[in-house]
C-alpha positions in Angstrom: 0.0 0.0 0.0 0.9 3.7 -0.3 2.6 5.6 2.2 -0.2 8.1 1.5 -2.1 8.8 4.4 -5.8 8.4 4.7 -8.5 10.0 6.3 -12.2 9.7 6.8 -14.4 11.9 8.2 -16.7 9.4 10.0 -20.3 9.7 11.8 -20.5 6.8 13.8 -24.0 6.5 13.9 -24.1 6.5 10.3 -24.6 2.6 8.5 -22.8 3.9 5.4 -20.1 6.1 7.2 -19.3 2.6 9.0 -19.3 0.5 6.0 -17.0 2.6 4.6 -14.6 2.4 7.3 -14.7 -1.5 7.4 -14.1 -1.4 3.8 -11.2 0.3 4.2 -9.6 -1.3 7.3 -10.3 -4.9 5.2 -8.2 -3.2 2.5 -5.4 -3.3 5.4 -5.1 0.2 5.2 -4.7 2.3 8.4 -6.8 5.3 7.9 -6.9 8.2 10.3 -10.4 8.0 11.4 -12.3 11.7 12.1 -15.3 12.4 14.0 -16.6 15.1 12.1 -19.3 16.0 14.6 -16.9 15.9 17.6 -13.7 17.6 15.6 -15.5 19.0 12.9 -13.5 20.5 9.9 -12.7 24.3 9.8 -14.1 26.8 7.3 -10.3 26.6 5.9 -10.8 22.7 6.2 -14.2 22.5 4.4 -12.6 24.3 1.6 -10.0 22.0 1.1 -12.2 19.1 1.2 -14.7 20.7 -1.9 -11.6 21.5 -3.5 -10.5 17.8 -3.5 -14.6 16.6 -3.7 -15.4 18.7 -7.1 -18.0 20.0 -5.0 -19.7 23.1 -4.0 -20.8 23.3 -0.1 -24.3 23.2 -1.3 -23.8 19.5 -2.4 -22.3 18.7 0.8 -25.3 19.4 2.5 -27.4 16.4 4.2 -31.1 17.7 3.7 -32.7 15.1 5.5 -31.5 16.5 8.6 -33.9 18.7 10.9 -31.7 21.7 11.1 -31.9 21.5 7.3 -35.5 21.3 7.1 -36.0 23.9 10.3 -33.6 26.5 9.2 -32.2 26.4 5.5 -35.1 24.3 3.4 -36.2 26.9 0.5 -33.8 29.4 1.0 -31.4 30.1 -1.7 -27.9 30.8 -0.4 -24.7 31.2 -1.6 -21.4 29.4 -1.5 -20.5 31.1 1.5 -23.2 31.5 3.4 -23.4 27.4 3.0 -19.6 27.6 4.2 -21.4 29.2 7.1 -24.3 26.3 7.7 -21.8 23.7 7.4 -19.7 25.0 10.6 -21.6 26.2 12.3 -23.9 22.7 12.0 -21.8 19.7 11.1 -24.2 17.4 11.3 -25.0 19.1 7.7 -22.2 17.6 6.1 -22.4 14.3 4.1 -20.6 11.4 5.0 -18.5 9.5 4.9 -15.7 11.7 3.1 -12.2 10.1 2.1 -9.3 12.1 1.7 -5.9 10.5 0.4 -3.7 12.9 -1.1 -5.4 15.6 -3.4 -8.2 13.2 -4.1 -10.9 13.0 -1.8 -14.6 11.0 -2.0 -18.3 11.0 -1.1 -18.4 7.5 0.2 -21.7 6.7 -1.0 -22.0 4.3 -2.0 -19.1 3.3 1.2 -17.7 0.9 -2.0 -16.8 4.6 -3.5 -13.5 4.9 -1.0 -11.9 2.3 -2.6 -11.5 4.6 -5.8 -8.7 6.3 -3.6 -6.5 3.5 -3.0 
């Protein structure tokens, strides 16, 4: 394996954030194992992470989540101002996410985290 490290950013409660880690661990690959909610990412952080996903923040967002649907369903915001959401709620942001290198993933499906090794 690569001397690359690996990270996720890991809800365990999450089925597919789990999965995803248990792929990766049968891979024998040690991955650095984040729990977003309890050390969540930085604005600075977050960036990075888009910047590796392809993504904007807006498709980070989990929708299904009752902060979504209590303070941001409907509302048109921009880039930043999702920056914002994501911080300052992290339960907002989609798992799991695999960073290896300058590549990073949505694991979803969890088989998706394999792409990075």
């Amino acid at each position: 394996m690569s001397d690359v490290p690996f990270r996720i950013y890991h809800n365990n409660r999450c089925s597919k954030s789990r999965a995803a880690c248990q792929l990766i661990a049968d891979q024998g690959v040690d991955a650095e194992i984040v729990d977003y909610l309890k050390t969540p990412p930085s604005r600075e952080e977050l960036r990075e992470l888009l910047r590796k996903l392809g993504m904007n923040p807006a498709e980070l967002v989990r929708r299904g989540e009752s902060v979504f649907k209590e303070q941001y369903a409907g509302r048109s915001l921009s880039e930043e101002e999702w920056l914002d959401a994501l911080v300052a709620y992290p339960i907002l942001i989609e798992r799991p996410i695999a960073v290896r290198g300058n590549r990073a993933v949505l694991g979803r499906p969890p088989e998706k985290v394999l792409d990075l090794l």
